[in-house]
N, CA and C atoms as a LAMMPS dump frame, in Angstrom:
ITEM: TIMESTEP
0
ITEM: NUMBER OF ATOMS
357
ITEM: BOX BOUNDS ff ff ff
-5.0000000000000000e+02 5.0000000000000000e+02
-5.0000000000000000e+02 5.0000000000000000e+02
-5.0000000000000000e+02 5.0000000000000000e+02
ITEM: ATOMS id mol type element x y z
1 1 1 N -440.414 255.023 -291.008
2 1 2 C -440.057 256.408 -290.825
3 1 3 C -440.144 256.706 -289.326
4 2 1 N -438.792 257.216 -288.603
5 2 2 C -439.46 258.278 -287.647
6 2 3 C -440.413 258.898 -287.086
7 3 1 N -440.111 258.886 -286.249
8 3 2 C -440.73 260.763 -285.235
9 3 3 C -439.885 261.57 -286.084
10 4 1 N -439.021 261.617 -285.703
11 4 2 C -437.886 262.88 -286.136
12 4 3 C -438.498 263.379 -287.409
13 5 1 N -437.771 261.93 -288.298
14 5 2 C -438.342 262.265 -290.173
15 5 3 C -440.19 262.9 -290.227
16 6 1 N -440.443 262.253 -289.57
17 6 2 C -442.084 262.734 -289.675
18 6 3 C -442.133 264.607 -289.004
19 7 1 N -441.35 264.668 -287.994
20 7 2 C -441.769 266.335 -287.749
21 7 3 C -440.747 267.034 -288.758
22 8 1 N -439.623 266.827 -289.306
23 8 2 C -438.76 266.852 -290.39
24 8 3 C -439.804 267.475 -291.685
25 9 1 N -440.549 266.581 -292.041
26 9 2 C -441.557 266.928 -292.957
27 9 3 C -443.137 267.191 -292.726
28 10 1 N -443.818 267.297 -291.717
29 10 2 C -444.735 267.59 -291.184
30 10 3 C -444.991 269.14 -290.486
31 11 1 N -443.279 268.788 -289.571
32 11 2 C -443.54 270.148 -288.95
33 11 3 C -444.02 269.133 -287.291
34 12 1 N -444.047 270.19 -286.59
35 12 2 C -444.537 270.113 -285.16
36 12 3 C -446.111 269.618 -285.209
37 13 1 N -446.359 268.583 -284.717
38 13 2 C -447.97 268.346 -284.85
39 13 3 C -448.47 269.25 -283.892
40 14 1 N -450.017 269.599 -284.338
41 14 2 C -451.018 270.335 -283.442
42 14 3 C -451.204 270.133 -282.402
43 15 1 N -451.712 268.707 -282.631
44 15 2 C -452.097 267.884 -281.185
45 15 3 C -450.774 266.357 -280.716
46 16 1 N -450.504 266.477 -279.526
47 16 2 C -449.579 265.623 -279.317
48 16 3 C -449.899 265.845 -277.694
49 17 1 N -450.514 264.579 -277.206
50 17 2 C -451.29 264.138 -275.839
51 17 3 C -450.137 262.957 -275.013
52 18 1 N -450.565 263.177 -273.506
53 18 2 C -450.251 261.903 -272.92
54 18 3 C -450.743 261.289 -273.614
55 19 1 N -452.214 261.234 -273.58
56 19 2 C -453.365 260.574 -273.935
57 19 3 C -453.653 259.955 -274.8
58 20 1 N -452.757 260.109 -275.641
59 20 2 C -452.367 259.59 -276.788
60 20 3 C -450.985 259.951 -277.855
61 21 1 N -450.202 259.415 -276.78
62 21 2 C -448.663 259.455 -277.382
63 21 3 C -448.138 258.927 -278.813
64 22 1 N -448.533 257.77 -278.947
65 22 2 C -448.706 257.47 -280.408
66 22 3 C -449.395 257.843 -281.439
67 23 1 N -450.033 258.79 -280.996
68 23 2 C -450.668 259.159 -282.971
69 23 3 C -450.765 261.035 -282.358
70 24 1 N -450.042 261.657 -283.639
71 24 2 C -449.806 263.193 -284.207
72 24 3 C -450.771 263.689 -285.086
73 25 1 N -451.812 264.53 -284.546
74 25 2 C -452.596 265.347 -285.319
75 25 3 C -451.896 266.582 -286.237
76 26 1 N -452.613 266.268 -287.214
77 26 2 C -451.619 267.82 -288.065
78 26 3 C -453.203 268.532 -289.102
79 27 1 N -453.445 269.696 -289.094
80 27 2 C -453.954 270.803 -289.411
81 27 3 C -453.78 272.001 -290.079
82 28 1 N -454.129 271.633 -291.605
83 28 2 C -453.453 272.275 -292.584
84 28 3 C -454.297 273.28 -293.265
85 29 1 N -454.361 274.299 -293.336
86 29 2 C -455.222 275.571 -293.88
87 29 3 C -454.399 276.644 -294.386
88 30 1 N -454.499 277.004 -295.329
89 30 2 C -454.399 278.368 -296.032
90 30 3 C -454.879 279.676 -295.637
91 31 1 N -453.951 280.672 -295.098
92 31 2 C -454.438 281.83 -295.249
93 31 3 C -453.899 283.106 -296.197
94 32 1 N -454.824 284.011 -296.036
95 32 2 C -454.158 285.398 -296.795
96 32 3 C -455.327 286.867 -296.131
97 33 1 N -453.82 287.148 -295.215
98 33 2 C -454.546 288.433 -294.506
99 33 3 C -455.436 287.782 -293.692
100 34 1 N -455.225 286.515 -292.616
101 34 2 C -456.064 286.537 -291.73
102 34 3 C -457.992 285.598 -292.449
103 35 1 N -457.532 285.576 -293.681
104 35 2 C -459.13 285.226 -294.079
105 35 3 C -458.644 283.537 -295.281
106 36 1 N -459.377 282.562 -294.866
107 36 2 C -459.392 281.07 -295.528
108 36 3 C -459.016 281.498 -296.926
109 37 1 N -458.496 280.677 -297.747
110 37 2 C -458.554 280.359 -298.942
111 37 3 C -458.11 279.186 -299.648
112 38 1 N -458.364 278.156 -299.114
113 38 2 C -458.727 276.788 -299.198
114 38 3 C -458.843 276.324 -297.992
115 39 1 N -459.947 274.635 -298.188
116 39 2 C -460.397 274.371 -297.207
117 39 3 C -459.529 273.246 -296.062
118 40 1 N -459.933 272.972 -295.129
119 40 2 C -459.081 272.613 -293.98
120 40 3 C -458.488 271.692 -293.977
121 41 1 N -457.699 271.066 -294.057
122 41 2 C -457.351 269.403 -294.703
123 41 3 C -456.84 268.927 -293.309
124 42 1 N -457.291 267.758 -292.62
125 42 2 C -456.549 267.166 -291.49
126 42 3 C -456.201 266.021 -291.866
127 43 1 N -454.814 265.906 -291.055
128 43 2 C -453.658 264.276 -291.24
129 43 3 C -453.164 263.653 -289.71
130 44 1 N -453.774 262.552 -289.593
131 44 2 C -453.082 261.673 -288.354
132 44 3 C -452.32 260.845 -288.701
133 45 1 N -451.103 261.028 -288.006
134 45 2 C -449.991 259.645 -288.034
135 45 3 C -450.05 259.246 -286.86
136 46 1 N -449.841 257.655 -286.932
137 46 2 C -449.822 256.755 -285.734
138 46 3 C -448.543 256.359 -285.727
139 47 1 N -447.82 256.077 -284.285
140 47 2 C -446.522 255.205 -283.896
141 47 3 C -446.561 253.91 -283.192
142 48 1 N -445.692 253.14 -283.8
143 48 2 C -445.492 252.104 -282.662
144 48 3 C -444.107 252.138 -282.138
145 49 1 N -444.107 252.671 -281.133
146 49 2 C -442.935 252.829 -280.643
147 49 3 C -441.826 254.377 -280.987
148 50 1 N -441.358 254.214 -281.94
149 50 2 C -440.395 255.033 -283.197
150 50 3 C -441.147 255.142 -284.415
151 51 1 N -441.764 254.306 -284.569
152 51 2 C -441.885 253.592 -286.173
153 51 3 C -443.67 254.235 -286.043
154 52 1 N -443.37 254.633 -287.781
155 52 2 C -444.925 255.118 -288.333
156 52 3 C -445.439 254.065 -288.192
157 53 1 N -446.431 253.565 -288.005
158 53 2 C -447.789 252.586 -288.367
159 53 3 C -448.214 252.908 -289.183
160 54 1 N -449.292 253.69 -289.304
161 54 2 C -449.449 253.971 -290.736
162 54 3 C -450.29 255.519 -290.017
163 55 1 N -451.24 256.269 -291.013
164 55 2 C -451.409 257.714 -291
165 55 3 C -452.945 257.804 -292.357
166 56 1 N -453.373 258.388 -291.981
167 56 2 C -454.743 258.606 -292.73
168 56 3 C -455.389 260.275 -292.619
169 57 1 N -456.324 260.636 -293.026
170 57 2 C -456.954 262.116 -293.421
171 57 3 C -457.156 262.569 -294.593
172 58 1 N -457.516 263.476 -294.331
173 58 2 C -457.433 264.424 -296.359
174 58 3 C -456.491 264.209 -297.15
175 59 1 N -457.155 263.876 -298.139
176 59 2 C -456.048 264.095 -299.377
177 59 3 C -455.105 265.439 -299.325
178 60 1 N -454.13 265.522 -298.698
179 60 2 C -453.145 267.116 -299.258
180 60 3 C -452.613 267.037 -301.048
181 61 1 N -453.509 268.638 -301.391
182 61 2 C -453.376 268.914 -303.216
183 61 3 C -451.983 268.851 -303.189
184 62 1 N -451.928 268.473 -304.473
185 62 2 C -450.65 269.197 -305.027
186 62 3 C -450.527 269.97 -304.975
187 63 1 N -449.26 271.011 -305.588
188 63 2 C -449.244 272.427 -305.412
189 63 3 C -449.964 272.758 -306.996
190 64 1 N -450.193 272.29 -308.209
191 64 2 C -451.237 272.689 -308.893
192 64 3 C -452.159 272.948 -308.409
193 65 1 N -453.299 271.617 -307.683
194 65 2 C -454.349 271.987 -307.512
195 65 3 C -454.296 273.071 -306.59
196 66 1 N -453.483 273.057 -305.491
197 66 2 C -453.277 274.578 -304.572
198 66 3 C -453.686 275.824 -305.39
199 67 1 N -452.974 275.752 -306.428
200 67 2 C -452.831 276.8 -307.071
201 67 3 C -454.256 276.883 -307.608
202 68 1 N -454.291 276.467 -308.064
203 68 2 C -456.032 276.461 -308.534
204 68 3 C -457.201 276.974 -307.66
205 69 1 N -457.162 276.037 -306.456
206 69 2 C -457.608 276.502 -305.768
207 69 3 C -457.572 277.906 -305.143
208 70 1 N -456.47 278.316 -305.091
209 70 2 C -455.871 279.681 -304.647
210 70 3 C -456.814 280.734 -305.882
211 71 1 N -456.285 280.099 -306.865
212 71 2 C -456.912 281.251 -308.007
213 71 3 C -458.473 281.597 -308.244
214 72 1 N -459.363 280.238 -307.717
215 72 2 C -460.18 279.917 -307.976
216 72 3 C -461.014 281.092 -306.503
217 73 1 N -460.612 281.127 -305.288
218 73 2 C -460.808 281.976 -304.45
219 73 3 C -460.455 283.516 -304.823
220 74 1 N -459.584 283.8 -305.55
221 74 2 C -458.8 285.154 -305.873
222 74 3 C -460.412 285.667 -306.89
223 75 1 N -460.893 284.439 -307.844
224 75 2 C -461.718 285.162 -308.157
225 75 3 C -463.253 285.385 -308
226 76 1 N -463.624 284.533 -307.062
227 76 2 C -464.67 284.372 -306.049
228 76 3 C -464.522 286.054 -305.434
229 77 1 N -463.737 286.166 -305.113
230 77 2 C -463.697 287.171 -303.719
231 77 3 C -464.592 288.503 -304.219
232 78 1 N -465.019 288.604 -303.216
233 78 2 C -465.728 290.201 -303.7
234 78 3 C -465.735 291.01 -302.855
235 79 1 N -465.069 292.464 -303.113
236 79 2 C -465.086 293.136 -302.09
237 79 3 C -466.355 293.71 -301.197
238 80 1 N -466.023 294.688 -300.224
239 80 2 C -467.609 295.382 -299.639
240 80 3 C -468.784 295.878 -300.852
241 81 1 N -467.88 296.631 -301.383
242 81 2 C -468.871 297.729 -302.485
243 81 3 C -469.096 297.029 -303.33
244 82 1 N -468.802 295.97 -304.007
245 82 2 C -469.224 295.185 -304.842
246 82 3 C -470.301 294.05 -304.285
247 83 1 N -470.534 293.78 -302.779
248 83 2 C -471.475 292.97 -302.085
249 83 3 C -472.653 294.28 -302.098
250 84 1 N -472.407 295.306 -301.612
251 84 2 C -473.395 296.424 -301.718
252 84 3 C -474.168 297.254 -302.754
253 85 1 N -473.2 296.984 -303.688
254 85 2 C -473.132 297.411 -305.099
255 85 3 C -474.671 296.433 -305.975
256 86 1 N -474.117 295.024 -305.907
257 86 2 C -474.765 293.591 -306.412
258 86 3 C -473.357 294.084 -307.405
259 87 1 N -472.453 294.436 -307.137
260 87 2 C -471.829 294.682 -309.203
261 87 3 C -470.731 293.572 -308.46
262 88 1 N -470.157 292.697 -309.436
263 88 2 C -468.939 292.037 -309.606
264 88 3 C -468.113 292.247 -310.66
265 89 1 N -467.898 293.357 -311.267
266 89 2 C -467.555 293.344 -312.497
267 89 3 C -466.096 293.955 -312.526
268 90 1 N -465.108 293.703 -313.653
269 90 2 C -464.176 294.588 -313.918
270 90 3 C -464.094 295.69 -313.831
271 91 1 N -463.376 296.723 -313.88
272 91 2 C -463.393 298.421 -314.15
273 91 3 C -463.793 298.435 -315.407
274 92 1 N -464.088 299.268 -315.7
275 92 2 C -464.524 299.444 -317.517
276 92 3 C -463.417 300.276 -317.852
277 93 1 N -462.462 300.596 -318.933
278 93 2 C -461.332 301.003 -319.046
279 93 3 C -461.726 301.969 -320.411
280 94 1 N -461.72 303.368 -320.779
281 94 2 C -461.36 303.681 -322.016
282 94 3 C -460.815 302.983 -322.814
283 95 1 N -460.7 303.219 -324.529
284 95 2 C -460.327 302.554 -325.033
285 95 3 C -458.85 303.391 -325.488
286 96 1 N -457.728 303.156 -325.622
287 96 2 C -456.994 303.769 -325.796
288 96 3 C -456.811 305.061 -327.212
289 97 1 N -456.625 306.209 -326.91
290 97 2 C -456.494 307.255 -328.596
291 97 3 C -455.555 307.077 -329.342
292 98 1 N -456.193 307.109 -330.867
293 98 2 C -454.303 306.886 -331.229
294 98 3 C -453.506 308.26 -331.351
295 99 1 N -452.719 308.077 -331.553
296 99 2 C -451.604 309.577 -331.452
297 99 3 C -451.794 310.163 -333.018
298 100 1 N -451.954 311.438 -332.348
299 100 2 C -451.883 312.6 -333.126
300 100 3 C -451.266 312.518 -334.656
301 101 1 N -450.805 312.464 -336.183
302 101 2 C -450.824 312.479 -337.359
303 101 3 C -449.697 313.568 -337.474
304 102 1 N -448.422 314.225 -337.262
305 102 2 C -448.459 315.034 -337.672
306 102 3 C -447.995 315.346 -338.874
307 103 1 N -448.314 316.226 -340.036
308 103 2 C -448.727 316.501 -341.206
309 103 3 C -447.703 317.578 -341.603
310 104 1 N -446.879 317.492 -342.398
311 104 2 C -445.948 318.155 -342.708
312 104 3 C -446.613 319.399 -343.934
313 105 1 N -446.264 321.2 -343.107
314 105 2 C -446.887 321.743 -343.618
315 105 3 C -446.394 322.168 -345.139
316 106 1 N -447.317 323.044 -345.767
317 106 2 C -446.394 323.466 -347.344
318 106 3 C -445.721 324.903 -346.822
319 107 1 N -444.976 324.694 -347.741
320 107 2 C -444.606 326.599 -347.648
321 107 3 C -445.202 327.48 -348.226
322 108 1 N -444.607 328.58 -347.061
323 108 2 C -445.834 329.824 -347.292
324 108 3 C -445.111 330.846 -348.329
325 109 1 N -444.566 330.29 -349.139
326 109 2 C -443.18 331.383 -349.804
327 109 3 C -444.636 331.409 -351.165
328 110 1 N -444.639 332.396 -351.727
329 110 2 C -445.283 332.539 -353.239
330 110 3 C -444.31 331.81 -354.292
331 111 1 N -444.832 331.209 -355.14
332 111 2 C -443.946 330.104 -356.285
333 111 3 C -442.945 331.527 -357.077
334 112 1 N -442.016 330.779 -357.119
335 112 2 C -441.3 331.178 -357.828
336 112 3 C -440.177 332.238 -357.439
337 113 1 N -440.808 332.648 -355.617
338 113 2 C -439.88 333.376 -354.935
339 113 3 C -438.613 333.024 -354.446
340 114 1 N -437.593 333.747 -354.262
341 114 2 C -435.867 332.791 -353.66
342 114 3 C -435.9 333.255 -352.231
343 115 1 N -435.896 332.03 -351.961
344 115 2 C -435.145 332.312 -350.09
345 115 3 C -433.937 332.225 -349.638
346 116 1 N -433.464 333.657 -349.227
347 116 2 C -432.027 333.584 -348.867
348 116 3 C -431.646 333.36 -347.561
349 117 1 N -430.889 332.968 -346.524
350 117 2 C -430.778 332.853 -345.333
351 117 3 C -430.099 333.947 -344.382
352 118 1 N -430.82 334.157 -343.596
353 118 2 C -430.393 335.656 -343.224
354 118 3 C -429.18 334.975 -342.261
355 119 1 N -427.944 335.911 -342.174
356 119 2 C -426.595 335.96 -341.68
357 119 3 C -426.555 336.643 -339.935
């Protein structure tokens, strides 16, 4: 593989030195709003010349485990008032009413009276 193919799918490495022209640091972290939510994963590729040598670092998740991970922080998180609170808990929700019955009334006519319809 490439340079090219490697920043192709890598992206621009972090670190890229005189000092070391042959091997590309890359630095992979998750954010949301400025704050971690998974942890830091680093990847070096080495060149000889053009050509990968080979490349070592963190395992990068799948996008399952991402996801997991992602979710797994979503429910970790606790806001201020809930650190101040000690509470971590759901809202407590009413329980929903059921609707009203309505009851079809009798008539108020005395038995046996005729109702005519006024014109």
């Amino acid at each position: 593989m490439s340079r090219e193919q490697v920043r192709q799918i890598l992206g621009t490495p972090l670190l890229a030195s005189y000092f070391h022209a042959n091997r590309w640091d890359y630095v992979f972290e998750f954010k949301r709003l400025g704050e971690k939510i998974s942890k830091e994963r680093r990847v070096t590729v080495f060149f000889d010349g053009d050509k990968v040598t080979k490349f070592n670092g963190d395992a990068l998740p799948t996008e399952v485990e991402l996801v997991a991970e992602i979710d797994n922080y979503a429910k970790n998180k606790r806001s201020f008032w809930d650190m101040v609170t000690g509470k971590n808990k759901n809202p407590v929700t009413p329980p929903l009413q059921q609707p009203e019955v309505l009851i079809p009334s009798k008539p108020s006519t005395p038995s046996g009276a005729i109702v005519t319809p006024v014109k």
